[in-house]
C-alpha positions as CSV (number, residue, x, y, z in Angstrom):
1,X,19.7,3.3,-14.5
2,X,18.2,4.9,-11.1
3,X,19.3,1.9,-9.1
4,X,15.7,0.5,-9.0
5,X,16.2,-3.6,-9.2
6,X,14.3,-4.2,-12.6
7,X,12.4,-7.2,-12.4
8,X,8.5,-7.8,-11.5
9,X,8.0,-8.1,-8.0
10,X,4.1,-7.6,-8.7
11,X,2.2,-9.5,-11.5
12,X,-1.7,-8.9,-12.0
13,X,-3.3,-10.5,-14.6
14,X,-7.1,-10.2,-16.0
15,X,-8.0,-8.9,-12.6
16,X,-11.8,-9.2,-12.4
17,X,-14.3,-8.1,-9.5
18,X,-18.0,-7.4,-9.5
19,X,-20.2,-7.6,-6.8
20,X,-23.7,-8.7,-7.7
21,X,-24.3,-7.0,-11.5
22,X,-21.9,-4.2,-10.6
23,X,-18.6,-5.0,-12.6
24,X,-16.0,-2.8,-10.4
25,X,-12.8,-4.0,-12.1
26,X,-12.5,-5.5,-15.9
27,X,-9.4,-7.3,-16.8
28,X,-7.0,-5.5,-15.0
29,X,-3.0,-6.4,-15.9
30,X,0.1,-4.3,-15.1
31,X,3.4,-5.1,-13.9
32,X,5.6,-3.9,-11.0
33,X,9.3,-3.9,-11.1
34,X,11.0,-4.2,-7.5
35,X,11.7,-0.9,-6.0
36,X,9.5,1.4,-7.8
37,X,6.6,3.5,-7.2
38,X,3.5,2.9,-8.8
39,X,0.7,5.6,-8.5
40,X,-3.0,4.8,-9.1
41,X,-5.0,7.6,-10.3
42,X,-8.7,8.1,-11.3
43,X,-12.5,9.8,-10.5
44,X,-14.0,8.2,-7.3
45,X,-16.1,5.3,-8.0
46,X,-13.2,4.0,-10.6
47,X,-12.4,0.4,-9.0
48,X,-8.8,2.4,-7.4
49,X,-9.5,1.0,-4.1
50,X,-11.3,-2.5,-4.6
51,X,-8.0,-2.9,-7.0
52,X,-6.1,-2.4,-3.7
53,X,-8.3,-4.6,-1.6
54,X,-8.3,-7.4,-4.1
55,X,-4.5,-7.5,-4.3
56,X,-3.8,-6.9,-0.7
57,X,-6.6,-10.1,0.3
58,X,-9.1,-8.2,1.6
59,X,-11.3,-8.7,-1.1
60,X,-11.5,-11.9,-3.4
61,X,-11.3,-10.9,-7.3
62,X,-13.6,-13.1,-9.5
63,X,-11.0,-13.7,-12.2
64,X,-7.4,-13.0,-13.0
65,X,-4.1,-13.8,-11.5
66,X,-2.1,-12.3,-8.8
67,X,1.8,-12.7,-8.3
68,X,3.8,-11.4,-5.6
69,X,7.5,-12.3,-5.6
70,X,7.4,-14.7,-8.1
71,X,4.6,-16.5,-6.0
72,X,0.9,-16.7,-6.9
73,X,-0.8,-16.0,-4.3
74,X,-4.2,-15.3,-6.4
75,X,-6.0,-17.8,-9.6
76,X,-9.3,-17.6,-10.0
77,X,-9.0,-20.4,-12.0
78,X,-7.0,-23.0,-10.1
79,X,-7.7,-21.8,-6.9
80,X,-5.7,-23.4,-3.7
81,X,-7.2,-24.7,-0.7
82,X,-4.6,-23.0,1.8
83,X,-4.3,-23.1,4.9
84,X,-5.1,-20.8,7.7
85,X,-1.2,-20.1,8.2
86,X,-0.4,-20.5,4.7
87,X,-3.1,-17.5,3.7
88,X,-1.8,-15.3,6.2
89,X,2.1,-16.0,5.3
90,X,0.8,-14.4,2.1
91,X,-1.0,-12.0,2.7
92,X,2.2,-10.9,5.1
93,X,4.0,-9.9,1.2
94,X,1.5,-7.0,1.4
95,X,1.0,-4.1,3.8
96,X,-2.0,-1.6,3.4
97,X,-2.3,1.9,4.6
98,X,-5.5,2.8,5.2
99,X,-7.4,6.2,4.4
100,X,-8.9,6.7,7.9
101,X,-5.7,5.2,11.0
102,X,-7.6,2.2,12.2
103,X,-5.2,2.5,15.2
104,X,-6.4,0.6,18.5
105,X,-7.3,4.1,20.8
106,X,-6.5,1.7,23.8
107,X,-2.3,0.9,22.9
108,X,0.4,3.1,22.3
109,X,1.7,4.2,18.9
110,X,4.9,1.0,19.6
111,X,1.8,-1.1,20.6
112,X,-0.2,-0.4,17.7
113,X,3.3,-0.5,15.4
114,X,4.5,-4.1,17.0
115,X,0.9,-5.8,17.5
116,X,0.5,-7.8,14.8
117,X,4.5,-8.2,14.3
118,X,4.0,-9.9,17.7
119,X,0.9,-12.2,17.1
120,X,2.3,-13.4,13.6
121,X,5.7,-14.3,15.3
122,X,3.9,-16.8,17.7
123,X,4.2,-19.3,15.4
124,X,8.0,-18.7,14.2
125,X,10.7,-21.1,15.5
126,X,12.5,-18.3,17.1
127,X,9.3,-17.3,19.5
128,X,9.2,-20.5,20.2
129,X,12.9,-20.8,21.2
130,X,13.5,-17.6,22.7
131,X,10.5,-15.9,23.4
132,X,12.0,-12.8,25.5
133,X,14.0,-12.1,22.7
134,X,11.6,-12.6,19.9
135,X,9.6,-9.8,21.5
136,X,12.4,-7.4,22.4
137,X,13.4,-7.5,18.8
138,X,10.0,-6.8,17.5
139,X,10.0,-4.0,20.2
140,X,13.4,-2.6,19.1
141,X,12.1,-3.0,15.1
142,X,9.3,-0.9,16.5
143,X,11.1,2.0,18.2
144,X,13.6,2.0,15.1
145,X,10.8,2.4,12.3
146,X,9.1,5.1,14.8
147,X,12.4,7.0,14.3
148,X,12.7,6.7,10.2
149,X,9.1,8.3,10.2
150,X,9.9,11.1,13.0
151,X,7.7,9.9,16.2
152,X,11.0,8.5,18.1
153,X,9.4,10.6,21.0
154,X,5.9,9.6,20.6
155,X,6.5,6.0,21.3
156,X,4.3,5.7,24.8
157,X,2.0,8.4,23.5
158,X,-1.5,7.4,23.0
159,X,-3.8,7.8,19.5
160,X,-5.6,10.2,20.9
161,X,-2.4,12.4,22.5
162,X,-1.6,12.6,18.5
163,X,-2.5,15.2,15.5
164,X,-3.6,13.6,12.5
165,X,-0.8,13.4,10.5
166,X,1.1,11.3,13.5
167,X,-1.4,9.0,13.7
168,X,-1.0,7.9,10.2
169,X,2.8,8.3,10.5
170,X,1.7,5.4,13.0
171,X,0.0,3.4,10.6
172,X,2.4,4.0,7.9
173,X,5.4,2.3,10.8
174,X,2.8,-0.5,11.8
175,X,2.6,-1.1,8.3
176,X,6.7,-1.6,7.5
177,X,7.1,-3.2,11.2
178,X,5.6,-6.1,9.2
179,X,7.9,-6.3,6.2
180,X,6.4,-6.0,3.7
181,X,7.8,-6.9,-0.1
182,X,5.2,-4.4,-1.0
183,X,3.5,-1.3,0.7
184,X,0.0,0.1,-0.4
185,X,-1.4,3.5,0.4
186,X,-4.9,3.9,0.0
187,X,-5.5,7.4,-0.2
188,X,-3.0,8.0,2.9
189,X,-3.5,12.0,3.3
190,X,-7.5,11.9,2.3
191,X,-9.1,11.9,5.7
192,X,-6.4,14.5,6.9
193,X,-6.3,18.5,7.0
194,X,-4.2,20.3,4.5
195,X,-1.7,21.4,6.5
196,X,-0.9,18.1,7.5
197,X,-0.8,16.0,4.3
198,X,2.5,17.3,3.7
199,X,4.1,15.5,6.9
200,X,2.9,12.2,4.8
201,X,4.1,13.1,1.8
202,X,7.5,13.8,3.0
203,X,7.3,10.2,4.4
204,X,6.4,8.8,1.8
205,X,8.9,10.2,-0.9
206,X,11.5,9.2,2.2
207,X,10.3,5.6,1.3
208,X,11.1,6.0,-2.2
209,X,14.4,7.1,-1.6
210,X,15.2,4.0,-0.1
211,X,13.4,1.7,-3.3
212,X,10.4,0.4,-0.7
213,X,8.4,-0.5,-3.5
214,X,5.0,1.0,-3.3
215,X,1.6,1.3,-4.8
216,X,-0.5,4.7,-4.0
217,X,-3.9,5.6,-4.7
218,X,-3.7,9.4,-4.4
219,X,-5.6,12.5,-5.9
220,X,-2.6,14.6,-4.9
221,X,-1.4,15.1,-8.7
222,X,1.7,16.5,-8.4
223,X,3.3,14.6,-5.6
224,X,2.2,11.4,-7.9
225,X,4.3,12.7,-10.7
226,X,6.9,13.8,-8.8
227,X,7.6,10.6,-6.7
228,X,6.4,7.9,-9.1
229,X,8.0,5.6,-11.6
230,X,4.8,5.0,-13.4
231,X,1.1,6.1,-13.6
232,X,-2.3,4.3,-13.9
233,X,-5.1,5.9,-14.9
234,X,-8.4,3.8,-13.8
235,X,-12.3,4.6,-15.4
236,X,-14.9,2.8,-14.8
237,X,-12.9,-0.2,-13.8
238,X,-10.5,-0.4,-16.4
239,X,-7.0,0.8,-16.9
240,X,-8.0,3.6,-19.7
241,X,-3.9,4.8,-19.6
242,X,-0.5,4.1,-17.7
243,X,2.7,5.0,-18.7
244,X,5.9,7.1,-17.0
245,X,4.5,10.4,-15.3
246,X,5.7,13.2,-17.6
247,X,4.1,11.3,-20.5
248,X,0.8,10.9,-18.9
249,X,0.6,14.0,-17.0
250,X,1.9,16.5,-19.9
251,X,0.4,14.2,-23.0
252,X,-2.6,12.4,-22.2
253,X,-3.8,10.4,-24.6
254,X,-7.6,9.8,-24.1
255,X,-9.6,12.4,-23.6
256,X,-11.1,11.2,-20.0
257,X,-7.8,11.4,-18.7
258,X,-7.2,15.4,-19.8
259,X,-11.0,15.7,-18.8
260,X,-9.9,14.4,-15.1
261,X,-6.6,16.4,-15.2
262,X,-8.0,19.2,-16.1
263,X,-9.7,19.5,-12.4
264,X,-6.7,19.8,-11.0
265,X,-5.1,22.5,-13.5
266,X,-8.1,24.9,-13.7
């Protein structure tokens, strides 16, 4: 055992999305165990990131199932009528990092990190008690997560006083600042140079040292089988294979899969 907890902490099931004729994903199911590291690979145009958006609530799926800590928060088929607070509570189990920052260029890297930590406490008992303290412990949460991801001295710094690869360090923190039972990287190092994409790797394989269960959508093939527990290949919005990395990686099974790996060998 790797001390990974081993029971689902993510259940999709006969994930469906289209929009208009255009089916994107076709009944998509996997499971995620608690603490592991799932890694989403596959040819742009593949349904990777509508897969993301579905099960992170910014898009709505057509069909299927979605189950995050033993709570469905997704049925196509007996949909729930939730409330406003009620939708966000759940879409709180997810955080999403984004391929481009999507930082506010007006607040610094703790306000972007402890904005939204701030407007969802607002309606927690403890605000309401004690709102001085509710804030400076967001603000501490902030300054402490800054520090795990190496910007403890870029805290009043604005986005634009920052490189690239800070600025998503920044959106990586304002991510976890939320807490997350699950944290989802879109293509996290896409929209950055080179030299920099290794800062966010190093992150992100500092997450997985800790068990943060994650789900990455990467085309950086060797950082996916070095720091994941399991692969997913995607093709035209289906799962074509998954399995552990060496298996998929060093014996593909179909041949779209050593077609797309192949790219990345030659």
């Amino acid at each position: 055992m790797d001390g990974k907890e081993m029971h689902p902490i993510l259940q999709v099931e006969g994930l469906g999305k289209s929009f208009g004729k255009v089916e994107v994903l076709r009944d998509i199911s996997f499971t995620l165990n608690k603490g592991r590291v799932l890694s989403v690979i596959g040819s742009s145009g593949s349904g990777k990131t509508t897969l993301l958006r579905c099960i992170t609530s910014l898009e709505k799926a057509n069909k299927g199932k979605i189950i995050i800590g033993g709570e469905t928060v997704f049925d196509a088929e007996n949909p729930v009528k939730d409330s406003a607070r009620e939708r966000r509570r759940k879409q709180l189990k997810t955080g999403l990092v984004f391929q481009s920052f999507n930082l506010f260029p007006q607040y610094t890297a703790l306000q972007n990190v402890t904005l939204a930590a701030r407007l969802a406490a607002k309606e927690s008992e403890a605000y309401k008690k004690d709102r001085k303290a509710a804030i400076e412990e967001i603000r501490a949460r902030g300054l402490q997560i800054l520090s795990d991801v190496g910007l403890s001295d870029k805290a009043d710094f604005y986005p634009w006083q920052l490189s690239g690869g800070q600025q998503q360090r920044v959106s990586i923190a304002r991510a976890l600042c939320m807490k997350p039972e699950i944290l989802f990287f879109d293509e996290p190092t896409s929209a950055l140079d080179p030299e920099l994409t290794g800062e966010i790797l190093r992150v992100i394989k500092q997450l997985a040292s800790t068990h943060m269960t994650m789900v990455i959508v990467t085309h950086e093939m060797t950082f996916a089988k070095d720091v994941s527990d399991e692969i997913i290949f995607m093709n035209k919005g289906v799962i074509e294979e998954q399995g552990d990395p060496q298996i998929v990686f060093e014996n593909p099974k179909s041949a779209r899969l050593r077609e797309f790996l192949n790219k990345f060998t030659d």
